[in-house]
N, C-alpha and C positions, 0 to 999 in steps of 0.2 A: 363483453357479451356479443358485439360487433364477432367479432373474432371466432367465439365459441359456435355461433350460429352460422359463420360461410364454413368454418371448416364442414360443420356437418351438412351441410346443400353439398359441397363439394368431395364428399367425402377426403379428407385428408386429416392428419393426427392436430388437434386443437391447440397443443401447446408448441406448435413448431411456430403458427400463424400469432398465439400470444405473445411468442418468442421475442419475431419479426416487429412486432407492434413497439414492447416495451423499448426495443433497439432504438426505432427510427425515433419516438417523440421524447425519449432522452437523449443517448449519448452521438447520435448522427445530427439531430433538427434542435437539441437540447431546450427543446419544449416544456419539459418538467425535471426538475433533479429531485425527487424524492426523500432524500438522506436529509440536502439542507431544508429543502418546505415543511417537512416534519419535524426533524429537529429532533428533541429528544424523546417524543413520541415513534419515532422510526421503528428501534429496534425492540421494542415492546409490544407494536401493533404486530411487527414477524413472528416473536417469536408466539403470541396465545396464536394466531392464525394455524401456524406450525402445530401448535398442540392440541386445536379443534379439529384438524386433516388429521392427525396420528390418530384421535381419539377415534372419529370418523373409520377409521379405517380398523381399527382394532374391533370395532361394533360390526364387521363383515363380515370376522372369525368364526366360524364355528367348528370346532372337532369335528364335530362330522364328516365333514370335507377333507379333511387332512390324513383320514385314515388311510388312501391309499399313497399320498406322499409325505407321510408323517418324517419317514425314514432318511429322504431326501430331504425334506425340509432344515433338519437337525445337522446332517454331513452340512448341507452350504451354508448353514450359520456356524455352528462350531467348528469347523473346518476349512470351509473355501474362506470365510471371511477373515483370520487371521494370516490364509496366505496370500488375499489381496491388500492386505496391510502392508505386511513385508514385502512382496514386489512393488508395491506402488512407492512407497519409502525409497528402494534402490533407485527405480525410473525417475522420481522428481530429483533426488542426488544426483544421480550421475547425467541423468536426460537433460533434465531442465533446469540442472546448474543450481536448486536449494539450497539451502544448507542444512546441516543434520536438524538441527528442532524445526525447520519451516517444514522439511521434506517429510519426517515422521509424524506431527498431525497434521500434513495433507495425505497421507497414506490412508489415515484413520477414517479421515471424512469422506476421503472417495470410497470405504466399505457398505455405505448406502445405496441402495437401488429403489431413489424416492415412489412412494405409492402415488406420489400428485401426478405422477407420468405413466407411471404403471397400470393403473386404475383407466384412464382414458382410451391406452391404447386396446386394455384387455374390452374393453365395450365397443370397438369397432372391428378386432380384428377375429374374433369368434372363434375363439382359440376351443378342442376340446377340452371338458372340465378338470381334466387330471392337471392337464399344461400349465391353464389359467391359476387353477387354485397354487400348485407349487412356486408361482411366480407374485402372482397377491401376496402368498405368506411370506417368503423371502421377501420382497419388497416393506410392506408394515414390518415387520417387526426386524430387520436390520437398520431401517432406519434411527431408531433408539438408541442400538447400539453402535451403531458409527458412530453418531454423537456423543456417546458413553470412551469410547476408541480415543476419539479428541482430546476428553477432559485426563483419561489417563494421561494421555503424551504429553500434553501441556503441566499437568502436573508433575508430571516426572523430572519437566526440563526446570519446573520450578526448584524444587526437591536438589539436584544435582549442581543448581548454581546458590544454591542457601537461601534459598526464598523460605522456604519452608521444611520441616523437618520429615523424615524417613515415617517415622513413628506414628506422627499426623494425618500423613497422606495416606497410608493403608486403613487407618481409624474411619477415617473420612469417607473412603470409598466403601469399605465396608458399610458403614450408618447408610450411607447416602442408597447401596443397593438394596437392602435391608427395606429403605423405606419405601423405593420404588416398587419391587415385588407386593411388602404386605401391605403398604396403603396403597398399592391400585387396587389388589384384590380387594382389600375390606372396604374402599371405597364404592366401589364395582356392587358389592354385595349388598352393603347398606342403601343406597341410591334405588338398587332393584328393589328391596325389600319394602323399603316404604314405596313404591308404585305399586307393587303389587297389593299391598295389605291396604290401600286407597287412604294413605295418610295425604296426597295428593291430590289434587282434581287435576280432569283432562287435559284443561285449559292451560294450567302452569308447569305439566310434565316437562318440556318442551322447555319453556323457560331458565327451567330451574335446572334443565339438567344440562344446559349450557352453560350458566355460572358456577354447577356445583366441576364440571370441568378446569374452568379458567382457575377456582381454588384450588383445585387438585395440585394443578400443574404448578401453580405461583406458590404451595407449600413446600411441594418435595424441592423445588429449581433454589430453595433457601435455603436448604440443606446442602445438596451438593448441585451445583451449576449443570445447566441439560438433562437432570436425572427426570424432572417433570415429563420427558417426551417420554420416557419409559414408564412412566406412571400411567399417565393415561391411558397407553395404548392397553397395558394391563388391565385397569377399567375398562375400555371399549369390551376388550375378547370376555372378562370375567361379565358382564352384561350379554354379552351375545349371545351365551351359553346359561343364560337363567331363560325360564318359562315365564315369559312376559307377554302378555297381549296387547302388548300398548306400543311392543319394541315394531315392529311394522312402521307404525306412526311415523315414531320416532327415528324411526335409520330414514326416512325420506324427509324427514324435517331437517338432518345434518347432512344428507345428500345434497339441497339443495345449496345448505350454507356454505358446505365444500364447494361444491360450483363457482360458487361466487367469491370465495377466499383463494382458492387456484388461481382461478383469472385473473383475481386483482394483482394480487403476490408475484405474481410472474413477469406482470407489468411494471411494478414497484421495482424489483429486485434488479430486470434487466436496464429498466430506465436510468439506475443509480451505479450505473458501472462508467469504470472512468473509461473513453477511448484510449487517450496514451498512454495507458497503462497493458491496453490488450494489446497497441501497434506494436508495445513493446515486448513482448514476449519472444519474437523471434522462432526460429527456425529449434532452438531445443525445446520449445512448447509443442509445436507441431509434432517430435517424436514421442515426446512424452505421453500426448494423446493417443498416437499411435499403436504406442504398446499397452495401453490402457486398455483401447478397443480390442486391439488385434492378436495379444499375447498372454497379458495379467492375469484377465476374466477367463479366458478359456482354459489355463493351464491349472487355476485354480477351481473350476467349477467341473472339470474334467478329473481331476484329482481327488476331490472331495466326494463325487457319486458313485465314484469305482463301485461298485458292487453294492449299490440304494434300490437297486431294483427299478430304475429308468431304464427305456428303452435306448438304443445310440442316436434318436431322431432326436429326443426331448430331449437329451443329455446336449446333445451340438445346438438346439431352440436355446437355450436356459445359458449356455455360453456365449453368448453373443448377446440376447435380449438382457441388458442388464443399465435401461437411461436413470441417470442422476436428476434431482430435483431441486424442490427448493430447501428443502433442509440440508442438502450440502454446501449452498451459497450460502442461505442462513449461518449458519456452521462456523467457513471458511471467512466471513467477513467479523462474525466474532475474535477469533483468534484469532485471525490476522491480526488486525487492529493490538490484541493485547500484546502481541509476541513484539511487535514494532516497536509499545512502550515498553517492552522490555530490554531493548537494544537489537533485536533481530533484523536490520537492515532490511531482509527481504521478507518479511512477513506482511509486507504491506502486497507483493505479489499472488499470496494464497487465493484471493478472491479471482483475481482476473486469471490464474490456471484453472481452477474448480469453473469459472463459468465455461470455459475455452472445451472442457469436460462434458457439461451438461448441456451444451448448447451440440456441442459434435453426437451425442448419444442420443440427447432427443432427434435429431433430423435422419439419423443413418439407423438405428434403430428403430425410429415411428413409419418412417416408410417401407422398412424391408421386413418388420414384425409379418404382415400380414402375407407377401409372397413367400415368405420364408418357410410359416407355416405352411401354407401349400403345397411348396418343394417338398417338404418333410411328411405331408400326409398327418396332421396333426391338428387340421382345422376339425372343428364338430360336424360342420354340413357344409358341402359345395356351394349350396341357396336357401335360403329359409325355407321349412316347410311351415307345417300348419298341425296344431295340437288340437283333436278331436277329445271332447269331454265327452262319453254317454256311448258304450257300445248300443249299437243294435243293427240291424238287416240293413237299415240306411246309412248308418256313421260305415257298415263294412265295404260296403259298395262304394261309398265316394274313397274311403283309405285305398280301396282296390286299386281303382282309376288316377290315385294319386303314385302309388307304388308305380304303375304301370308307366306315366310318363316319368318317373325319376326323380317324385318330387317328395322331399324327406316329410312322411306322417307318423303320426303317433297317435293310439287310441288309450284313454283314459278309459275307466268303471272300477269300482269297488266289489261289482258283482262280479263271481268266477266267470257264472254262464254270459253273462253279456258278451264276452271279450271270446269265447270260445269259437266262435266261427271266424274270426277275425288270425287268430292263433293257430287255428289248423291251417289259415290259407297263407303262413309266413306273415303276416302284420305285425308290425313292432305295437307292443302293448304295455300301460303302463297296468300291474295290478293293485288296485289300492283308491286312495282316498285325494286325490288331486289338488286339496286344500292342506292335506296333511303336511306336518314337516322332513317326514320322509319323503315326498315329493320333493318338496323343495329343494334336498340335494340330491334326490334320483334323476330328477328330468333337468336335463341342459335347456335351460329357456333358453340362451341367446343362439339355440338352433331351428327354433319354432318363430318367426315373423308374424303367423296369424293362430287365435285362439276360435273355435266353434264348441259352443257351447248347445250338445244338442239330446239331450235326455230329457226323458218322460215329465220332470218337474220342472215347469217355467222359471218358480222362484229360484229353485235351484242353479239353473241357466244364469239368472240375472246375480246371484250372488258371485259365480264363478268369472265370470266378465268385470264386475265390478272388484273383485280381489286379481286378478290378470291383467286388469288395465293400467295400473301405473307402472309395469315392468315392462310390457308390452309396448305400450301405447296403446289410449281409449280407443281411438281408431283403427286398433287391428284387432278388437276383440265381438264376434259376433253372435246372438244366439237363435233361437227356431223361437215360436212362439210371437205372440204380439201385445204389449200391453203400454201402445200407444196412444191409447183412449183416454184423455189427461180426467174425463168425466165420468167413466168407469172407476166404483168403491174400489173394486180388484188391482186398475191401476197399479205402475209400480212410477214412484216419482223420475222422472227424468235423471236426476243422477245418477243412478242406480245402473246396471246392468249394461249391456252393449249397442251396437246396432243389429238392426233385422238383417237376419241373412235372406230373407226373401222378400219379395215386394210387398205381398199380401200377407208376412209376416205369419206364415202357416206352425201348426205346430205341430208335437211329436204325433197326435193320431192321426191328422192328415197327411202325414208324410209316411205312417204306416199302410195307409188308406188307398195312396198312391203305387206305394211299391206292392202292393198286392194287386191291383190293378195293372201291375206288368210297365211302369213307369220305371227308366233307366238314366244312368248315366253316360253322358257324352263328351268325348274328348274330341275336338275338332281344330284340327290348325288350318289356319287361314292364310289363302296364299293370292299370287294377285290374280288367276283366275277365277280364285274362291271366296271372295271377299267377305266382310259383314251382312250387308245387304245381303248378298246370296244365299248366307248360310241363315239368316231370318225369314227368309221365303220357303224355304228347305225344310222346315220344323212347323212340327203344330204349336197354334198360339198360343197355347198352355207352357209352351218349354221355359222354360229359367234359366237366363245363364246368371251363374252365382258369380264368376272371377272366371282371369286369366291371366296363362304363364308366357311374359317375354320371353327372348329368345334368350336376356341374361339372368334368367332365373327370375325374379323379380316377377312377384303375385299383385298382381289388382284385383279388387273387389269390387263388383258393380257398383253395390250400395255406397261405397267409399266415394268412387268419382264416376258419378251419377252428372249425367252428360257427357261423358267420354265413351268414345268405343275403340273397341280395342283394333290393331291394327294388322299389315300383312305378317306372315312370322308367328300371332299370336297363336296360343293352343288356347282355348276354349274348353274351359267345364261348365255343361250345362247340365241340369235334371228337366224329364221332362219324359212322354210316349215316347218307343222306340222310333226313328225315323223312316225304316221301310212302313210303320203303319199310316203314314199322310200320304196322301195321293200327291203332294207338292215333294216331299220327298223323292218319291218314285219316278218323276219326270225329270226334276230338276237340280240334283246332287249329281257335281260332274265326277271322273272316275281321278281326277288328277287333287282331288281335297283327301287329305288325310283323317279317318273317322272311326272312331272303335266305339262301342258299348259296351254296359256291365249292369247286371241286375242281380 
């Protein structure tokens, strides 16, 4: 948690620094060995962990989303994924010295592009939503099938040396897919059905839908070995995609759990790696990486989109953005292990090239994801802007003044007229129902940093802050209105809704009240001859300033941090009389402050 929390002060990718952690207090300081403190609890705490993240991640799906890169999605799994098989197969032969059964399932398992890395990076790097989603889905659901990739190859080599029979092994694989596909779906199905039909209380949704996973997974994984990661994640998407009002709840109750199974897992995993085992890798690991990063992935995800309807910017993103996790250490230290008691010499090497893998992808991919997008023109927004709930004369005027300094807004309403004056003047406008699920995959949240919630209905306000705040953060979502009065009947309880965007906590008819009144909006950058101080002398003492925009995009909210003022550099949105009508105005606003209004 140490780890999860500087990475995010610091902005940098969380699993590089979990990375660095598990290294030093095992295999550098060898503080913990994980494998022996565990024992044989080790690799059964991986793999349900493994299959709570898969499932996690499969509950994120929804069609919805996939429909503009449905097309794409199908080429890189059917497609690219069988031709990074086969090149990775050749590179660990011939590169890094394998031999044929170690090199062919390590080809398998590097066909994974873990979601425990993917998921991280796609929340800091603010990808637009086509990018994002193409890369989510690829990531989840190749996961499975890497590991699916594995047990073929492993079986194969079983089969070819008389371990097992021909006849068997297709029997096998067959059942084992069989059951993955229709017990996640009917699992999936049944699980939502009794939540929805309230065979459940609230209390134990939550409970129960974490063990009814762990049996998911420990059913099908008895059938045929690894098939449980593709069970699950079945279940997750076949749940994502029922009409559940409970599933909100619940994807932030297995959000959290992922958090904390990530973290641990990464520290477990890297802590339990032997060092001379990686010192020994040598100079043909280092190419094998190489071509991994630099040749495999690109030649296969370049291959595979030919003609999916990607742009060449996303097409070169998605070739390159491709880090490994924990299910392919997980993975690679399974087989390893069995291939070595099968006589394979070098199969005890699989783990320590797969981490040599995942450790090279996560640091050069989590840092370059995000300038990359840049370069590419692929990001959603330059800086966060701010999601206006509630057309009206006031929501148009502040969108105005927000357009005008460059700062990405958006106007919500469900009413046509509300939104109309906003839409003639070029305003990006959402039409519709902002709680809806069509919002949900129309509006790119991780492009909006603050929410205002500012329509004619208080309650309404309060419900829309309090449904926006756990994506957001409680403290970026704010509304008009005041029902701070904890001894007012009307009151709305403290948990409920946002903070005040005004002092006096004004609402929708006073803010109507105002702007007929001839009350505007003020954009004001503050420079060192025009300070704070100056620009509060300059205004009537009625003005408000609500927030202000750094130089590096980055929005502060008065109300947020309350005792701070803003600095030289900052621009200033204030509401408030136009400033020629104060006689303090008139004398003493120098000509060197930069100042516009909008009414």
């Amino acid at each position: 948690m140490a780890a999860q929390w500087i990475a995010w002060r610091i902005r940098i990718p969380a699993i590089a620094l979990l990375l660095v952690a598990g290294f030093l207090i095992g295999p550098v300081f060898g503080y913990i060995n994980p494998a022996q403190d565990l024992g044989a609890v080790y690799k059964p705490i991986i793999a349900l962990s493994v299959a709570i993240i898969l499932f996690e991640g499969g509950l994120t799906l929804n069609f919805k989303e996939i429909r503009e890169t449905s097309r794409a999605v199908r080429a890189i799994i059917l497609v690219g994924g069988p031709l990074v098989w086969f090149m990775s197969a050749l590179a660990a032969h011939y590169a890094a010295g394998l031999s044929w059964p170690s090199a062919i399932v390590l080809g398998a398992i590097l066909v994974v592009t873990g979601p425990t890395v993917i998921m991280p990076l796609l929340r800091q790097a603010q990808l637009g939503s086509r990018t994002a989603s193409l890369l989510r889905w690829e990531a989840i659901i190749n996961d499975p099938i890497g590991a699916l990739f594995a047990v073929i190859a492993f079986e194969t080599y079983l089969v070819l040396h008389g371990n097992h029979g021909a006849g068997g092994l297709v029997f096998t694989l067959i059942i084992g897919a069989a059951t993955a596909l229709i017990g996640g779906f009917a699992a999936g199905r049944f699980v939502g059905a009794a939540f929805v039909r309230g065979y459940v209380p609230e209390y134990l949704k939550a409970p129960i839908l974490l063990v009814s996973v762990l049996v998911v997974y420990a059913v099908s994984d008895v059938i045929l070995k690894e098939s449980g990661l593709l069970t699950v994640t079945i279940m997750g998407v076949t749940m994502a995609n029922q009409r559940m009002a409970s599933l909100a709840e619940l994807r932030r109750f297995k959000e959290t759990v992922t958090v904390l199974l990530v973290s641990g897992l990464f520290v477990l995993l890297t802590a339990s790696l032997d060092l001379n085992a990686l010192i020994s890798l040598g100079w043909g690991a280092a190419i094998f990486v190489g071509l991994c990063l630099f040749v495999i992935r690109p030649i296969a995800i370049m291959l595979a989109t030919t003609g999916s309807g990607l742009t060449l910017n996303e097409r070169v993103l998605v070739s390159w953005i491709a880090p490994r996790g924990i299910v392919a250490v997980a993975v690679s230290g399974l087989f390893g292990a069995e291939l070595a008691e099968m006589g394979v010499e070098d199969g005890t090497r699989l783990t320590a090239l797969t981490f040599a893998v995942v450790a090279s992808t996560i640091l050069l991919h989590g840092f370059t994801l995000s300038p990359l997008a840049s370069l590419l023109r692929l990001k959603s927004a330059r800086k966060p802007g701010i999601l206006i709930v509630g057309g009206s004369e006031w929501s148009n005027a502040l969108a105005a003044k927000l357009v005008e300094i460059d700062l990405p807004v958006l106007i919500a309403d469900s009413n046509w007229n509300h939104i109309r004056r906003s839409r003639l003047s070029n305003i990006p406008v959402f039409f519709g129902e902002v709680l809806s699920e069509a919002a949900h995959h129309d509006i790119t949240l991780n492009r909006y940093g603050h929410v205002i919630a500012a329509t004619d209905n208080d309650a309404y306000n309060a419900l829309v802050c309090t449904e926006f705040g756990p994506e957001i953060g409680r403290g970026n979502v704010y509304q008009i209105g005041d029902f701070s009065d904890d001894n007012h009947r009307q009151s709305l309880n403290f948990t409920l809704g946002g903070r005040d965007l005004f002092e006096q906590g004004l609402d929708f008819s006073e803010l109507r009240r105002q702007m007929w009144n001839g009350w505007v909006f003020q954009a004001t950058k503050l420079t060192d001859e025009f300070g704070f101080d100056a620009y509060q002398q300059s205004r009537d003492e009625k003005t408000q300033v609500l927030f202000w925009v750094k130089p590096n995009g980055t929005t502060v909210f008065r109300q947020n941090k309350k005792g701070q003022s803003p600095e030289t550099g900052d621009t200033l949105i204030a509401f408030g009389p136009p400033p020629a009508n104060t006689k303090s105005a008139k004398s003493s606003t120098p000509k060197s402050s930069k100042d516009s209004t909008s009414s």
